[in-house]
C-alpha positions, 0 to 999 in steps of 0.5 A: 516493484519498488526500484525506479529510477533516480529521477521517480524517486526524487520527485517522490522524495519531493512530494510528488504523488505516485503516477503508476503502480511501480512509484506507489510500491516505492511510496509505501515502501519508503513509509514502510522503512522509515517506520522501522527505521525509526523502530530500530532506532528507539529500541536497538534493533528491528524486532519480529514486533516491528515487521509485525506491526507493519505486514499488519498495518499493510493488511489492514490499508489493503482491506481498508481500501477493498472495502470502501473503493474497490467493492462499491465499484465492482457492485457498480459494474455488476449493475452494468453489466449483470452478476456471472454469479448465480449463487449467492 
């Protein structure tokens, strides 16, 4: 969850990088408001568009970082440790 407490979110506010999970939630939540912020802002509302786009962009990051971390790094402990698959 996004919601840290007031001295997390001013260290993030100042730059800071996130240190755990809940702080990475409020980062991404903050770039995420301030882009439809700043959708509204230009367009008078905030549009289906809008939340769209950004539901979309998050998707894509996600996958993005499954892709190129998260699955090399599982084929690394497979190697380890051995497959539990046995189809495939």
């Amino acid at each position: 969850m996004p919601y840290i407490d007031q001295d997390a979110r001013h260290r993030l506010d100042g730059g800071e990088a996130p240190a755990n999970a809940g702080e990475l939630n409020y980062a991404v939540t903050r770039l995420v408001d301030a882009y439809l912020a700043r959708a509204a802002e230009v367009s008078g509302r905030v549009r289906y568009a809008h939340l769209n786009e950004a539901v979309g962009v998050l998707e894509c990051a996600k996958l993005e970082l499954y892709r190129r971390v998260v699955a090399p790094y599982e084929d690394e402990k497979i190697a380890e440790s051995g497959d539990v698959y046995t189809v495939g």
